[in-house]
ChimeraX commands (.cxc) that place a marker at each C-alpha (Angstrom):
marker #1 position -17.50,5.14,-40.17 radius 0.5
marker #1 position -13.60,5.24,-39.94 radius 0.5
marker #1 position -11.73,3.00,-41.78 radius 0.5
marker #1 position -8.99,0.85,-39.12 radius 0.5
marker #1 position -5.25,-0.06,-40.38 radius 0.5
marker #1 position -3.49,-3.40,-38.32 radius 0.5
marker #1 position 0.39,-1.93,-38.91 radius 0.5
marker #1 position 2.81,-4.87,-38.14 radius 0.5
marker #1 position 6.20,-4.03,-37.59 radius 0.5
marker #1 position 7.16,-7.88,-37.86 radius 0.5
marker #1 position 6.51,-8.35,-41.31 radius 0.5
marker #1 position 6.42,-4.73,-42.04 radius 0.5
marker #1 position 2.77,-4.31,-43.18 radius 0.5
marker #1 position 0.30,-2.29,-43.15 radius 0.5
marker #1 position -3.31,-3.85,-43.40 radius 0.5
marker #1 position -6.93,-2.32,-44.35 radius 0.5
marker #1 position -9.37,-4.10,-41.98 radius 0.5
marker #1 position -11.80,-3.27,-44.85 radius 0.5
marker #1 position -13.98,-6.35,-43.61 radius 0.5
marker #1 position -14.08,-5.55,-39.99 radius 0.5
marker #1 position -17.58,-4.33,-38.94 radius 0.5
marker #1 position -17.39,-1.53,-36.25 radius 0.5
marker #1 position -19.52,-2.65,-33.37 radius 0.5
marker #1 position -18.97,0.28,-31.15 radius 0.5
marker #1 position -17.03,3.25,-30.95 radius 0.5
marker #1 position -16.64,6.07,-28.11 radius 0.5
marker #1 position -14.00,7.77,-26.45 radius 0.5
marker #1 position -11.24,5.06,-25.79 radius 0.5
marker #1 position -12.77,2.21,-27.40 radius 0.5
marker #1 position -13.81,0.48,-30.08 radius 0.5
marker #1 position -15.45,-2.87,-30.78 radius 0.5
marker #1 position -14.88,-5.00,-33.90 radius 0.5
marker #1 position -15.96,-7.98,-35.05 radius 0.5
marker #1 position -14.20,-9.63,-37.69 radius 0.5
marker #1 position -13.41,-12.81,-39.86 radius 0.5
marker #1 position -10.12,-14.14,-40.19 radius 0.5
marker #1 position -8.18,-12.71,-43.00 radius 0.5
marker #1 position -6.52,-16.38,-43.84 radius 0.5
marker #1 position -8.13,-19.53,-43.01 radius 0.5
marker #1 position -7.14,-20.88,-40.57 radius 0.5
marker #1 position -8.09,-24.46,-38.50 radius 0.5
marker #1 position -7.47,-22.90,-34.88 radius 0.5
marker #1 position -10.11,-20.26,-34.89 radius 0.5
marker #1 position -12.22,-18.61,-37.94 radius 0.5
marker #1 position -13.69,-15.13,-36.61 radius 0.5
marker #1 position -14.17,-13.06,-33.41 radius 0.5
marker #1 position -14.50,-10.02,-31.55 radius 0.5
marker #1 position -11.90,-7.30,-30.90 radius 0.5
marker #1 position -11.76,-4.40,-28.20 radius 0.5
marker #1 position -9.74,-1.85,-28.64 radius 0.5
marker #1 position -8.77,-0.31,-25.65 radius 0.5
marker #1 position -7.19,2.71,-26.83 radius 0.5
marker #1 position -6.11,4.43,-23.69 radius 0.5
marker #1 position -4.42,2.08,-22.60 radius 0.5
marker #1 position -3.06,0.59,-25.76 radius 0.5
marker #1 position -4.09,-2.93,-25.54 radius 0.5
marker #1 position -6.43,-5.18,-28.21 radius 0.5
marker #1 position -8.39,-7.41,-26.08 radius 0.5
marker #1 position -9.65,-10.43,-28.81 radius 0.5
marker #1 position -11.81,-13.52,-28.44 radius 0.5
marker #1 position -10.62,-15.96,-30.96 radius 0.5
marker #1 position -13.98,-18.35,-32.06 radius 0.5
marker #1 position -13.63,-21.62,-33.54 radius 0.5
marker #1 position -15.92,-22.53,-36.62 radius 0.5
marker #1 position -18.17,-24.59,-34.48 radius 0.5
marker #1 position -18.56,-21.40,-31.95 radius 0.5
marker #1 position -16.40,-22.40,-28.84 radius 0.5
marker #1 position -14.38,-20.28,-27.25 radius 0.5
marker #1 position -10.83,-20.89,-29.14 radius 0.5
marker #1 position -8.82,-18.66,-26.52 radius 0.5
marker #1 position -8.87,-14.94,-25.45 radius 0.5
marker #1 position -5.80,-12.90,-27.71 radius 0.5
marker #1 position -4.58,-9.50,-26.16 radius 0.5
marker #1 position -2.28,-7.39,-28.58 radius 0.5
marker #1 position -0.07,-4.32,-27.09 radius 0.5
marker #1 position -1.31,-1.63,-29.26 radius 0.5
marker #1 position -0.30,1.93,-30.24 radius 0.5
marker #1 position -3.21,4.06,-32.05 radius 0.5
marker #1 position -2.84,7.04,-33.70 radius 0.5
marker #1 position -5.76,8.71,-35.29 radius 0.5
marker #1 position -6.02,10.89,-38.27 radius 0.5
marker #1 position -9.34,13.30,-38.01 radius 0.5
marker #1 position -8.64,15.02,-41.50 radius 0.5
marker #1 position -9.39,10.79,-42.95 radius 0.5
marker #1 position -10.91,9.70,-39.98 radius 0.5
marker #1 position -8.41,6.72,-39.93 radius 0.5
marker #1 position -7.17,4.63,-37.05 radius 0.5
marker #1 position -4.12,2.89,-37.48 radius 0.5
marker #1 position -3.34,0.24,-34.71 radius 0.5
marker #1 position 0.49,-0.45,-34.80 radius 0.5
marker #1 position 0.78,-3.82,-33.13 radius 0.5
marker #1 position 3.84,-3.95,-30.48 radius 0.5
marker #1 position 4.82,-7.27,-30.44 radius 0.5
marker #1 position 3.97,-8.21,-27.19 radius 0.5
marker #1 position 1.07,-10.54,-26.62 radius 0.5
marker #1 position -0.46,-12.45,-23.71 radius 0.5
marker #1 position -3.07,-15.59,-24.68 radius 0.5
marker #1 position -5.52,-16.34,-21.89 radius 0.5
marker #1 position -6.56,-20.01,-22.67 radius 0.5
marker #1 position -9.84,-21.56,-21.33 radius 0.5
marker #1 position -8.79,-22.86,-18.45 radius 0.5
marker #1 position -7.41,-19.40,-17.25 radius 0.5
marker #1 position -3.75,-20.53,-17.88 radius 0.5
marker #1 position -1.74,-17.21,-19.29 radius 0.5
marker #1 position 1.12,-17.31,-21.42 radius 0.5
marker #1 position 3.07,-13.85,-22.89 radius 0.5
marker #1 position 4.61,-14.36,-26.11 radius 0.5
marker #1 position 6.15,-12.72,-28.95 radius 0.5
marker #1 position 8.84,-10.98,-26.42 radius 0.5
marker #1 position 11.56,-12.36,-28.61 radius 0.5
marker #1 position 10.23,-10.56,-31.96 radius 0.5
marker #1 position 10.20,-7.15,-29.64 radius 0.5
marker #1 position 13.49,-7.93,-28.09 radius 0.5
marker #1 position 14.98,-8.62,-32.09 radius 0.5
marker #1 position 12.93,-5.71,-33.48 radius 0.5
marker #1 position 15.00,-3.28,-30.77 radius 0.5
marker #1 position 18.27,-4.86,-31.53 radius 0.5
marker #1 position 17.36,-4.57,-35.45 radius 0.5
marker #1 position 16.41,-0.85,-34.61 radius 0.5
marker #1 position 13.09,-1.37,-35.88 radius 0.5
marker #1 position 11.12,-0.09,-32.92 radius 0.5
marker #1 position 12.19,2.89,-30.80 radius 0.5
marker #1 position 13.87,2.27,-27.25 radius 0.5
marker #1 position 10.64,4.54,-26.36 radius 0.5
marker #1 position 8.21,2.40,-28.31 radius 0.5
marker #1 position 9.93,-0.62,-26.44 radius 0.5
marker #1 position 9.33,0.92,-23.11 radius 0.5
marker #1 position 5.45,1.91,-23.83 radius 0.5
marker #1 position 5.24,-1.84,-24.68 radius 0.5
marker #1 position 6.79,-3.22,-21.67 radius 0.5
marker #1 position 4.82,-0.74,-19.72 radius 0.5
marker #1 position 1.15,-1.69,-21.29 radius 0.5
marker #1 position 2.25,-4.89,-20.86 radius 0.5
marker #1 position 2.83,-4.93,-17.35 radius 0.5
marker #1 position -0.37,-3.26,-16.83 radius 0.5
marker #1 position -2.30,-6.08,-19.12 radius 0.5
marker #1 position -1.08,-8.48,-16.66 radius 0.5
marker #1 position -1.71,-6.79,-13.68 radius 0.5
marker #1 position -5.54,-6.46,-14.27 radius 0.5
marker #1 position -5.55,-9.96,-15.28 radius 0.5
marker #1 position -3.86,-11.71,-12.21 radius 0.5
marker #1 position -5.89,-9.25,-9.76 radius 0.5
marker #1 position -9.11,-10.18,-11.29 radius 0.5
marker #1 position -9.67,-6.78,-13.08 radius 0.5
marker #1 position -9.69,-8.27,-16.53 radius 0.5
marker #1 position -12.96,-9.53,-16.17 radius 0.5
marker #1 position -14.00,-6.10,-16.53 radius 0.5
marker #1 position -13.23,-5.89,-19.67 radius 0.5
marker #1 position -14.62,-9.15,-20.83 radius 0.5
marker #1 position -18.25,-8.04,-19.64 radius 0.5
marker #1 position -18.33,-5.18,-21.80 radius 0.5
marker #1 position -16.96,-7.12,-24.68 radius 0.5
marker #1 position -19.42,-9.67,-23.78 radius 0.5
marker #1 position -22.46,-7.40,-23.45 radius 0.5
marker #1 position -21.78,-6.49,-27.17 radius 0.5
marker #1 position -22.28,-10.17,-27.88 radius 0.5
marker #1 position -25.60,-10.11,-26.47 radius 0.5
marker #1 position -26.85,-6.52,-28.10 radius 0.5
marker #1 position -25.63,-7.90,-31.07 radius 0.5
marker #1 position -27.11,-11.83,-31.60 radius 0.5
marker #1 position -25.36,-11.59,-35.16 radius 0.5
marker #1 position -22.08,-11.56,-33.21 radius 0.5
marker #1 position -22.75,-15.19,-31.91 radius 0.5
marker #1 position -22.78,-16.34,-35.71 radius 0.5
marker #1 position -19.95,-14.05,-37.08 radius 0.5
marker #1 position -19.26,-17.51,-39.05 radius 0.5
marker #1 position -21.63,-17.58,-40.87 radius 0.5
marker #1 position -21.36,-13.84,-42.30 radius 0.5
marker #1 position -20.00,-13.08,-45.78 radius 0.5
marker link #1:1,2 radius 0.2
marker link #1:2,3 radius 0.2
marker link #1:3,4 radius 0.2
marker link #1:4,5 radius 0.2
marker link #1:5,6 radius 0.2
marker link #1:6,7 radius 0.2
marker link #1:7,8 radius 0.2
marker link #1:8,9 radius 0.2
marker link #1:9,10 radius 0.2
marker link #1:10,11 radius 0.2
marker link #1:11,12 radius 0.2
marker link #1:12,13 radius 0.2
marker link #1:13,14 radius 0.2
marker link #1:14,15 radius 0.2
marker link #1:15,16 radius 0.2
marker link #1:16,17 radius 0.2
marker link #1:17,18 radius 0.2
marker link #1:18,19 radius 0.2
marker link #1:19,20 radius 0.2
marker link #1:20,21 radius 0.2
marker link #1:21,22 radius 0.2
marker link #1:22,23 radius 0.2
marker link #1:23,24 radius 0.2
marker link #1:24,25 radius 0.2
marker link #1:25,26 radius 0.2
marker link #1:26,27 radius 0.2
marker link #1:27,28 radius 0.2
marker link #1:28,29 radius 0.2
marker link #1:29,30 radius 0.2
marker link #1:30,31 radius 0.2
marker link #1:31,32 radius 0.2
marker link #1:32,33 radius 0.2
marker link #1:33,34 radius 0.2
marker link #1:34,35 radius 0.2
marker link #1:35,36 radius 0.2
marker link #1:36,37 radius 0.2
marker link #1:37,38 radius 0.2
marker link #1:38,39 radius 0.2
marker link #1:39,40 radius 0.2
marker link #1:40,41 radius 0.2
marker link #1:41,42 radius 0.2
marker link #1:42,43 radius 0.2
marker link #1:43,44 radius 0.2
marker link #1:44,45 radius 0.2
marker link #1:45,46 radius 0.2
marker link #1:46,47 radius 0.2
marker link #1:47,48 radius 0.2
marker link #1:48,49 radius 0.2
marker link #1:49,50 radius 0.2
marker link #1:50,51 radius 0.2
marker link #1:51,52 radius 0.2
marker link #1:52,53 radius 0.2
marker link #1:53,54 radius 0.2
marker link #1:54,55 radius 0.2
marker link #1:55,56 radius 0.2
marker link #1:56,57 radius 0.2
marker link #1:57,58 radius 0.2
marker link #1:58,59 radius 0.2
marker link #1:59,60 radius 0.2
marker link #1:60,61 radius 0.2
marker link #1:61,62 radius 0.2
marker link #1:62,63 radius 0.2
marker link #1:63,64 radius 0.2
marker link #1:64,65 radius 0.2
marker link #1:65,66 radius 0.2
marker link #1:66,67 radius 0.2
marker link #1:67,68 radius 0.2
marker link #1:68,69 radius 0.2
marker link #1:69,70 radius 0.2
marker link #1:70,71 radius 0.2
marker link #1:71,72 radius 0.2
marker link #1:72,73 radius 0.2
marker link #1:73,74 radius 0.2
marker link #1:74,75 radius 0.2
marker link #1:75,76 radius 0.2
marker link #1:76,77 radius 0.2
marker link #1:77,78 radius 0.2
marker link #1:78,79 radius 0.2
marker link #1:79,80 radius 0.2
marker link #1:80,81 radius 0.2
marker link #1:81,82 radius 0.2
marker link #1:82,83 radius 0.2
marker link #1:83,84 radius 0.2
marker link #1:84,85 radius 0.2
marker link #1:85,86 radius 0.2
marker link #1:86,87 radius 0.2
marker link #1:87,88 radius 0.2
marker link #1:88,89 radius 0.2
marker link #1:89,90 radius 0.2
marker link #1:90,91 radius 0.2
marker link #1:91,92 radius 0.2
marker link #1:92,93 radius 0.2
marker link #1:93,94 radius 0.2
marker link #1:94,95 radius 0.2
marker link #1:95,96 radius 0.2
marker link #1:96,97 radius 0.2
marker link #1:97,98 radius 0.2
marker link #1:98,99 radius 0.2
marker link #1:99,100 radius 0.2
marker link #1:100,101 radius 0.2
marker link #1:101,102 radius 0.2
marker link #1:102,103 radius 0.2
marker link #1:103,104 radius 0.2
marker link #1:104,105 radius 0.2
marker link #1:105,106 radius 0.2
marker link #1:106,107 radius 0.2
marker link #1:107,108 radius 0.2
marker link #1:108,109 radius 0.2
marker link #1:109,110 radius 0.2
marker link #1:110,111 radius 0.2
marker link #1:111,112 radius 0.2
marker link #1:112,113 radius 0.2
marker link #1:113,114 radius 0.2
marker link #1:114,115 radius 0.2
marker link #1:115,116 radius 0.2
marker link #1:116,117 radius 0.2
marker link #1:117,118 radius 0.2
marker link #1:118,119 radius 0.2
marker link #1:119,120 radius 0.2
marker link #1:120,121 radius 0.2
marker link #1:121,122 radius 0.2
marker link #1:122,123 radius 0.2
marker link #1:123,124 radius 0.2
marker link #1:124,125 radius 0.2
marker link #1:125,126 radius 0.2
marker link #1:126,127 radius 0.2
marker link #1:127,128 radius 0.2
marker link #1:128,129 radius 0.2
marker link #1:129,130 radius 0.2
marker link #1:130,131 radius 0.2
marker link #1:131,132 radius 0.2
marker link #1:132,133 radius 0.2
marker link #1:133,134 radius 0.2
marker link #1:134,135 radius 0.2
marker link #1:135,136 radius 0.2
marker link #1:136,137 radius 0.2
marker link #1:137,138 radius 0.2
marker link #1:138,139 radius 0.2
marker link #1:139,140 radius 0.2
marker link #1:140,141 radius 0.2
marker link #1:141,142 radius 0.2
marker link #1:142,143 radius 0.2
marker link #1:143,144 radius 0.2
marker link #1:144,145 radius 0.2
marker link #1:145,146 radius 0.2
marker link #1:146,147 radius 0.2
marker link #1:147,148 radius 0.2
marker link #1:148,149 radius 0.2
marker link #1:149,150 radius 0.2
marker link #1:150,151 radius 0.2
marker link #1:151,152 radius 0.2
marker link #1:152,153 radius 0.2
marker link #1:153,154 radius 0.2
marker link #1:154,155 radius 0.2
marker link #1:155,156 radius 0.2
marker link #1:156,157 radius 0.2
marker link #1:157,158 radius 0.2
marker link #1:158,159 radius 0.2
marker link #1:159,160 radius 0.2
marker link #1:160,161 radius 0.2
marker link #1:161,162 radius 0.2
marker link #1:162,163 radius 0.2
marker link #1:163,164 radius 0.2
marker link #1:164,165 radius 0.2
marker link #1:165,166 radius 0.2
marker link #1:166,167 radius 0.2
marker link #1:167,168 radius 0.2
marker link #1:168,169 radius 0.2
view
């Protein structure tokens, strides 16, 4: 199996998702599920998607209990070393939450606009961003997105363990 990075730009870090099990993985995507790397009180685990063509992370954030905390999407660049068979996921600071009642909100556009000024990200890296953004949010406000929560949702079902990712060491 390939071992997955999360690179953050803001901190500058580079994480081993050593704990994240790999669900799926094909040709443009790849489905984690995962347990928070910090407790935390708003959600404890969940289950990624990693929509690598089109460089978004498509996450559904679980409480402890097992509701539904929110749905996370991450604006993602991959690259992909064959010699280690390692993905790295460079996170580009853009983020839209999709909350249960179907309310969106895009955040973070203030650490990508500081992270240009500070010359931290490229003005092409800031483009692909705003770009993959603007896509994100055009599949979700034309109904698209749904699309994309059935497949991650038909991985829940193939995989009951999914349901109690709580509950796994």
């Amino acid at each position: 199996m390939p071992e997955l990075y999360r690179k953050r730009l803001i901190p500058s870090e580079c994480i081993h998702l050593k704990n994240d099990t790999i669900v799926s993985i094909s040709d443009g995507h790849i489905i984690t599920r995962w347990k928070t790397l910090h407790p935390k009180e708003e959600f404890s685990y969940g289950i990624s998607y990693y929509v690598v063509k089109h460089g978004w992370k498509i996450s559904k954030f679980y409480k402890e209990n097992g509701t539904l905390a929110y749905i996370y999407c991450d604006i993602i660049d991959t690259s992909y070393d064959k010699n280690t068979d390692t993905y790295i996921f460079t996170d580009l600071l853009a983020d839209v939450i999709i909350e249960n009642d179907g309310f969106v909100r895009v955040v973070d556009l203030d650490e990508l606009a500081d992270a240009c000024r500070m010359s931290i990200i490229s003005n092409d890296m800031l483009v692909t961003s705003l770009h993959r953004l603007n896509a994100l949010l055009s599949i979700i406000y034309n109904g698209d997105f749904k699309d994309y929560l059935d497949e991650l949702e038909r991985y829940e079902v193939l995989n009951p363990a999914l349901n109690h990712l709580s509950k796994l060491q």
